[in-house]
LOFI-761089 format. One line per field, with one value per residue (C-alpha): residue in one letter; x, y, z; residue number from 1. Coordinates in steps of 0.05 Angstrom, whole numbers, plus 32768, in hexadecimal, padded with zeros to 4 digits. Example, Ala and Ser with C-alpha at 12.3 -4.5 7.8 and 13.67 -1.06 7.14 Angstrom:
! residues 2
aa = (a s) .
px = (80F6 8111) .
py = (7FA6 7FEB) .
pz = (809C 808F) .
i = (1 2) .
This chain:
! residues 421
aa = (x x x x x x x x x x x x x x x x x x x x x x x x x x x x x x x x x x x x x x x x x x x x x x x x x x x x x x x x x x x x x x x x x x x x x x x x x x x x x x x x x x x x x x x x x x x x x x x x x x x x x x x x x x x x x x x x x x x x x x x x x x x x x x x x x x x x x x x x x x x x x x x x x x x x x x x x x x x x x x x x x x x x x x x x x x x x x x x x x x x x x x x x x x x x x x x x x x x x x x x x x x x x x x x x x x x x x x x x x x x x x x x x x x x x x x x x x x x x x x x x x x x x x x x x x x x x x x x x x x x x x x x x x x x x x x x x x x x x x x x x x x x x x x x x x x x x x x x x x x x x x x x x x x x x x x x x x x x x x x x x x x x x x x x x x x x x x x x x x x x x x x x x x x x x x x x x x x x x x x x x x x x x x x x x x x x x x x x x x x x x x x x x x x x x x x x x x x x x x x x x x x x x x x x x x x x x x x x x x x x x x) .
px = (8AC5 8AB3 8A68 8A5A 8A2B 8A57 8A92 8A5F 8A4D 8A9B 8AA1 8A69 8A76 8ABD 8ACE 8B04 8B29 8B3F 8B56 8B28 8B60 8B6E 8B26 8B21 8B71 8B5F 8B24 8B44 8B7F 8B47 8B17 8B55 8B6F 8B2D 8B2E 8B40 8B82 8B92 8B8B 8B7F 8BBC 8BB3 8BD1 8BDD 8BE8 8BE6 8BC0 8BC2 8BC9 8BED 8C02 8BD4 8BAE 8BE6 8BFE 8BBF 8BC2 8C0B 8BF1 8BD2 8BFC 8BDC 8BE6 8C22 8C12 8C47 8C11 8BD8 8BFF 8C18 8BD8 8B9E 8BAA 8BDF 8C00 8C26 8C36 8C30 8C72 8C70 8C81 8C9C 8CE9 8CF1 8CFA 8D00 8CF6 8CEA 8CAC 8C95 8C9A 8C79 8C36 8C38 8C3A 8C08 8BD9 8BE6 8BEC 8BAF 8B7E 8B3B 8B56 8B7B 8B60 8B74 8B81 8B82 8BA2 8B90 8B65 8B7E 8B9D 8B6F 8B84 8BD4 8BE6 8C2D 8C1D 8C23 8C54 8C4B 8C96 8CB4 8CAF 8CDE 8CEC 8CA0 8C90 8C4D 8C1D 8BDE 8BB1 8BBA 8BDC 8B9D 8B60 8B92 8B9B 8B4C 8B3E 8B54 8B4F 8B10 8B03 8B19 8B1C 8B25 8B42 8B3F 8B1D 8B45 8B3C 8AF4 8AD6 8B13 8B19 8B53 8B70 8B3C 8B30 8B2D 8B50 8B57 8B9B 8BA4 8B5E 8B60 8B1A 8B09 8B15 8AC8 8ABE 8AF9 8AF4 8AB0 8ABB 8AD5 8AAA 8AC4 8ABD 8AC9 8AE6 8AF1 8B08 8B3F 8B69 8B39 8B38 8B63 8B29 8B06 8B3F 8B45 8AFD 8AEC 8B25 8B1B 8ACA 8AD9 8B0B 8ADE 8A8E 8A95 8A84 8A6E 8A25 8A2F 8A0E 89FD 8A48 8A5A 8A75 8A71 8A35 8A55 8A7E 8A5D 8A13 8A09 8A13 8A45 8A0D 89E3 8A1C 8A42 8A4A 8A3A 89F5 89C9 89EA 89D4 898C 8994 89A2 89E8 8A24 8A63 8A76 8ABC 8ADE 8B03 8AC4 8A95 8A52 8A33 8A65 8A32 8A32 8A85 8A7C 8A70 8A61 8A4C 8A00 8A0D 8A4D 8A45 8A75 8A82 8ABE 8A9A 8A9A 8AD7 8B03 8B4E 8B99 8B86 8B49 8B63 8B48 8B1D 8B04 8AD1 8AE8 8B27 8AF7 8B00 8ABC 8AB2 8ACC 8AA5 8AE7 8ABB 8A89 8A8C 8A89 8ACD 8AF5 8AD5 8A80 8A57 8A90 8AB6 8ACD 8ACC 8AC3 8A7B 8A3B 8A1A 89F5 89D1 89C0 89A6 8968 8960 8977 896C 894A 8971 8964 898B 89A4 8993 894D 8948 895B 8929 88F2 88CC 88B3 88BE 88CB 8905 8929 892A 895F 8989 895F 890C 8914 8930 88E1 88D4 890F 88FC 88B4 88D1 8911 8942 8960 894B 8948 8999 89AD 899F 89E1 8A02 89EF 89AC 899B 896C 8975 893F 890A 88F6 88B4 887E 8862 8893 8865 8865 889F 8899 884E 8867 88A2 886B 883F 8876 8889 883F 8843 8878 885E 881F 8845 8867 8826 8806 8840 883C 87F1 87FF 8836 87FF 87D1 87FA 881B 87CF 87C5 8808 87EB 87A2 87C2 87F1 87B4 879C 87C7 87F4 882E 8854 885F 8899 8885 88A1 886E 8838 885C 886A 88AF 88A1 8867 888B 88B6 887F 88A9 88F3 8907 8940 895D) .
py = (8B4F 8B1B 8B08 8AB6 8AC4 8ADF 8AAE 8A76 8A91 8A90 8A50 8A2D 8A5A 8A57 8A38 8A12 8A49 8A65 8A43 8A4F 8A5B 8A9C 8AAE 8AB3 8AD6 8B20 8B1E 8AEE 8B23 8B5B 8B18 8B03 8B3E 8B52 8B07 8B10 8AF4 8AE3 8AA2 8A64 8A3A 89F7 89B6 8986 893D 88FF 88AF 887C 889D 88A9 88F3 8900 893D 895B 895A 8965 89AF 89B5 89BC 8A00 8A25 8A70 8A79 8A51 8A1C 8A51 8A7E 8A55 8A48 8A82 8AB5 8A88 8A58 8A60 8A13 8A05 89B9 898E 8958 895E 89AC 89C4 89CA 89B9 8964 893C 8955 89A1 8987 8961 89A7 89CD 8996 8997 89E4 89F7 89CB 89E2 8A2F 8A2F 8A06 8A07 8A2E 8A0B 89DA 899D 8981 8935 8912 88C4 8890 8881 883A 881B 87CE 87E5 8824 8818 8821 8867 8892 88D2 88E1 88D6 8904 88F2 88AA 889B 8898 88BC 8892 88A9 8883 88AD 88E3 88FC 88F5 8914 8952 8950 8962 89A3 89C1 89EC 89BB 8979 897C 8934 8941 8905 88C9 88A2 88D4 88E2 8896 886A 886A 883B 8839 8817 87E5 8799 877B 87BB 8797 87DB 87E4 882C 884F 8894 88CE 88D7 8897 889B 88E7 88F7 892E 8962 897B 8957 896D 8939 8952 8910 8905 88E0 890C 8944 897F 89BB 89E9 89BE 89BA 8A03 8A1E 89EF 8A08 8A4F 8A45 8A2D 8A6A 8AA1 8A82 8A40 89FB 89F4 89D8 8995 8952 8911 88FA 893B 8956 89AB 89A9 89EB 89B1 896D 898A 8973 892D 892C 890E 894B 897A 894E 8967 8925 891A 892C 88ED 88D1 88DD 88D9 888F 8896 886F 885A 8808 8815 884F 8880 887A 88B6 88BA 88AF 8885 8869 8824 881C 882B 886D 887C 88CD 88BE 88AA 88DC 8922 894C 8986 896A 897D 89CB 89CF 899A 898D 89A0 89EC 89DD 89B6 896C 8943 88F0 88EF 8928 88FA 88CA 88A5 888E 88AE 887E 8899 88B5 88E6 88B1 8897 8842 8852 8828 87E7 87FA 8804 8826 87E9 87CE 8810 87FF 87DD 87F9 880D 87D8 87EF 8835 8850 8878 8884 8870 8825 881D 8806 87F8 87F3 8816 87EE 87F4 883A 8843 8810 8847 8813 8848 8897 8892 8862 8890 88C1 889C 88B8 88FB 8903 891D 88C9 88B7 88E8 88D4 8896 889E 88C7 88B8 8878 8875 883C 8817 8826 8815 87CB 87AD 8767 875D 8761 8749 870F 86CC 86C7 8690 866B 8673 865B 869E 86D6 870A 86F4 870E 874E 874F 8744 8782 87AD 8793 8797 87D8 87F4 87DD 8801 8840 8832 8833 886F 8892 8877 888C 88D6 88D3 88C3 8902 892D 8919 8925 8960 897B 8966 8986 89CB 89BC 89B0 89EC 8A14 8A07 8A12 89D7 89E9 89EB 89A2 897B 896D 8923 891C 8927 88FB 88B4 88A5 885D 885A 885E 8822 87ED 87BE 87BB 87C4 8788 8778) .
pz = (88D1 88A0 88AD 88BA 887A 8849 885F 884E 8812 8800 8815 87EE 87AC 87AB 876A 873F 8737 8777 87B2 87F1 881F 87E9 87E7 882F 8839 8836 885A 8891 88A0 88BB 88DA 8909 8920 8940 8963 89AE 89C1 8970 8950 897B 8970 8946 8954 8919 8925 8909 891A 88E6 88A8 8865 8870 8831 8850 885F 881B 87F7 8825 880F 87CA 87D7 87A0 87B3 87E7 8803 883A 885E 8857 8873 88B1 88C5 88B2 88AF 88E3 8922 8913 8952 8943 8902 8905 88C4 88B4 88F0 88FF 8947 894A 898B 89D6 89B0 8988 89CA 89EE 89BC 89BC 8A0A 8A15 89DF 8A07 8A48 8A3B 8A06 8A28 8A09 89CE 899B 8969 8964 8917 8915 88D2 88D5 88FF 894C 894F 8991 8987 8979 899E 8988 8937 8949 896B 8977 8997 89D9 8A16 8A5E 8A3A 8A30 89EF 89DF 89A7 8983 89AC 89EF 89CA 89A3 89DA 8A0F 89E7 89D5 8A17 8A18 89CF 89BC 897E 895D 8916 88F5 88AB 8872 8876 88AC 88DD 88D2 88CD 88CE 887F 885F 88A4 88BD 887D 888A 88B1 88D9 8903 891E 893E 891D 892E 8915 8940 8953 896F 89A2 89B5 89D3 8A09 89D0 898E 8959 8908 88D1 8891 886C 8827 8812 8812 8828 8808 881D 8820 8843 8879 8875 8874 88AA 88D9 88C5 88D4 891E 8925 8910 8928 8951 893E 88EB 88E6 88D9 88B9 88E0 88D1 88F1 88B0 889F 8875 8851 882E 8831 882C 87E0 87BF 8787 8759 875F 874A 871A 86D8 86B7 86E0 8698 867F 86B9 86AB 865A 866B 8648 8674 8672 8670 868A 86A3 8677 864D 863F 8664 86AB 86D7 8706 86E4 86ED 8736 8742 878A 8777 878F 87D7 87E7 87FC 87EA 87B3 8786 874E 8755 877D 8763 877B 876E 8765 873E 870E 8714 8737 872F 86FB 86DC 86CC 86A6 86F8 871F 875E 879B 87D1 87FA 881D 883F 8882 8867 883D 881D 883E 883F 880B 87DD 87D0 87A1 8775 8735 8748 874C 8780 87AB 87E3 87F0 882A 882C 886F 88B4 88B1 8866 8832 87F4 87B2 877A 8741 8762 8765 871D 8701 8726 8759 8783 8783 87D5 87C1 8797 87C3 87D6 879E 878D 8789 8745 872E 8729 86F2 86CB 86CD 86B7 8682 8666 8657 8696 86A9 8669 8660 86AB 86AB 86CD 86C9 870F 8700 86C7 86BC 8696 865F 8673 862B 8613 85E1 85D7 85C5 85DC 8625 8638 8621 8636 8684 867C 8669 86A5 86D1 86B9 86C0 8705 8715 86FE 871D 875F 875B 8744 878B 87AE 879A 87A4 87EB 87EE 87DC 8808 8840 882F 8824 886C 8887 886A 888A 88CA 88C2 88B1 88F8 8915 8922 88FD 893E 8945 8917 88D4 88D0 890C 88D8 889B 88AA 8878 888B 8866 8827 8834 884A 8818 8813 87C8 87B1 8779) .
i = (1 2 3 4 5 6 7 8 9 10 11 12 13 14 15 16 17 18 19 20 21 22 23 24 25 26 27 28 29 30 31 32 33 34 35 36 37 38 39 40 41 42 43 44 45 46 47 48 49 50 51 52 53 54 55 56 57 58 59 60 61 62 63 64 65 66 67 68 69 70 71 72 73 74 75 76 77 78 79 80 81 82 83 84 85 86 87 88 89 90 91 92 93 94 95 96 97 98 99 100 101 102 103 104 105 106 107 108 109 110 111 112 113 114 115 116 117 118 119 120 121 122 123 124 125 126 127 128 129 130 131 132 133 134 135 136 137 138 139 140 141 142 143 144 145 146 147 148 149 150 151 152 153 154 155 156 157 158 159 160 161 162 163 164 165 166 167 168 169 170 171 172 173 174 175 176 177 178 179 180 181 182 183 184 185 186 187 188 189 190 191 192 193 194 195 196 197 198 199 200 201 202 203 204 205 206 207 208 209 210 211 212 213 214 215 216 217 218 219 220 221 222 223 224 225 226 227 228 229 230 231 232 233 234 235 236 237 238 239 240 241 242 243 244 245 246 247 248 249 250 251 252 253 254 255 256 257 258 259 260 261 262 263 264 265 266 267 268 269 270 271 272 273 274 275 276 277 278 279 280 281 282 283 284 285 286 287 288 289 290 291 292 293 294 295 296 297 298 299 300 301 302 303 304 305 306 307 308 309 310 311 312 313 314 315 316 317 318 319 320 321 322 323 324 325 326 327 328 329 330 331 332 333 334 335 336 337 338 339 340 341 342 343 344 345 346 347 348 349 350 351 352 353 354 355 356 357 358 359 360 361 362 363 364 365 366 367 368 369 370 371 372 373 374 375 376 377 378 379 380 381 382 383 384 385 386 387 388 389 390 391 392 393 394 395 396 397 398 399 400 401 402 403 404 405 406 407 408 409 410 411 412 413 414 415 416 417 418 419 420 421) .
């Protein structure tokens, strides 16, 4: 059978230029036979949404979406694929919960309308007619999984976007007596969709992040992996986009979203955002559209660091503290020091107005004085890391290794100021 290990390993190396879903075929046929009592059924439906995961796993050219449903995944109801319409498709929802109780997986497309149950209707059963709102928890209760694909579903995405008159809420905050794995993205990816429900199949829940999202996916930021990051730290950027260079000053969003566009890319490998000259819009993060990602072609503003520490971008590139930019990556500080980073990232927003002066040499005499300070800063800061990593090791050395680690280093003490613009 196909070890958890090696179907990982597929999963995170699976290129441009193979579908995962085609990767993961041959050795899926000999993986689900051995499964007692087959594939678990899947059920498919949709909140508030576009129908644009759906369609973004319709584009699965090899092989056919026929394919995925019928040998990778048992679908038993999607309103949009299946043939039976009316009082048949009602049937076939309401006996696939009540004969495969705690065994199918339930697939949910789009937010859940709380504040206007009537947005969405499901279909009608014995006159009633059956909307998201109840429709979705009340088949939660009995399925092994929930599985919330695209942005809507996972954190309330575009659905949920000012004024919200629908009330739409993500699937995680109204289901809580079920597991519930977001795959966001807007659309999400089809291997995402795929490898996720293939993972709960074959070994159980995926190991997720905070936002409960498979980290086999979402574990890296799209800045660490992007193939434009050296002009990133070569200082070179683009002023508008379709431009050449570093998008992070037209809005890109590619160091605060987690997810691995870069290497995997979409429509069978053949595009993705900033490859089309396009900034990154952050369709993968929990604030989307209406948080920190908006409006898209700005830069980013605040950028959180950890769990109730912000601080912002313009600061981390301009280096005033190496704890800071660990907001972004650790490895920020020595650019800084080093290269023209940030003498080339100086935005509109924060520029200052020149202050008239007698003595020409003033002004530049306070930027370098400023700009000594700054380094000055960082060099204290990674003076302190030392020191307590040297004292992690010396209590590990006798023998204290067993307690947590953060116990030991105080994160706080890096952020005893608040960095603004």
């Amino acid at each position: 059978m196909l070890t958890r290990r090696k179907f990982l390993r597929l999963c995170l190396n699976t290129a441009a230029s193979a579908t995962l879903a085609q990767m993961l075929l041959p050795e899926l046929a000999e993986a689900l036979r051995l499964i007692p009592g087959g594939k678990p059924p899947v059920i498919w439906i949709e909140g508030t949404s576009c129908t644009g995961n759906s369609i973004s796993l319709d584009n699965i050219a090899d092989p056919s979406l026929r394919t995925v449903f019928e040998e990778i995944i048992d679908l038993r109801y999607q309103q949009l694929t299946m043939w039976p319409q009316s009082y048949q498709a009602m049937d076939v929802l309401h006996e696939t919960k009540e004969k495969e109780r705690g065994r199918y997986i339930l697939v949910v497309e789009g937010g859940i309308p709380m504040g206007l149950p009537e947005s969405v209707i499901v279909g009608e059963r014995d006159g009633i007619q059956l909307n998201a709102r109840d429709t979705i928890p009340w088949l939660a209760e009995d399925a092994m999984a929930v599985v919330a694909v695209g942005n809507c579903a996972a954190f309330g995405g575009p659905s949920k976007a000012y004024p919200n008159p629908t009330g739409t809420k993500g699937v995680w905050n109204v289901v809580t007596n079920t597991p519930v794995i977001n795959v966001p993205g807007c659309p999400a990816h089809p291997d995402w969709m795929v490898g996720t429900i293939v993972h709960i199949i074959l070994y159980g829940l995926p190991r997720v992040d905070e936002f409960r999202r498979p980290t086999m996916f979402f574990g890296q930021l799209v800045h660490d992996i992007c193939p434009r990051r050296f002009f990133f730290f070569n200082g070179d950027f683009a002023n508008a986009p379709g431009e050449a260079g570093c998008l992070f000053k037209v809005g890109c969003k590619g160091p605060v979203t987690h997810a691995d566009c870069p290497t995997r890319k979409f429509n069978d490998g053949i595009n993705w955002c900033i490859n089309a000259n396009n900034p990154c819009i952050g369709c993968a993060t929990p604030d989307f559209p209406d948080g920190g990602t908006s409006p898209f072609f700005e830069h980013l503003t605040d950028i959180r660091v950890l769990p109730g520490i912000e601080t912002t971008a313009v600061t981390v590139t301009k280096g005033v503290g190496a704890a800071t930019a660990l907001g972004i990556g650790a490895h920020f500080a020595v650019n800084l020091a080093k290269g023209r980073l940030g003498n080339n990232l100086t935005l509109e927003t924060e520029k200052e107005i020149p202050v008239p002066t007698d003595n020409p040499y003033s002004a530049i005499k306070d930027e370098l004085e400023t700009e000594r300070n700054a380094l000055i800063k960082i060099e204290a800061e990674q003076i302190l890391m030392q020191q307590d990593i040297k004292q992690i090791r010396r209590l590990q050395n006798q023998g204290r290794a067993g307690k947590s680690l953060l116990s030991k280093l105080n994160p706080l003490r890096f952020f005893r100021k608040k960095n603004k613009l």
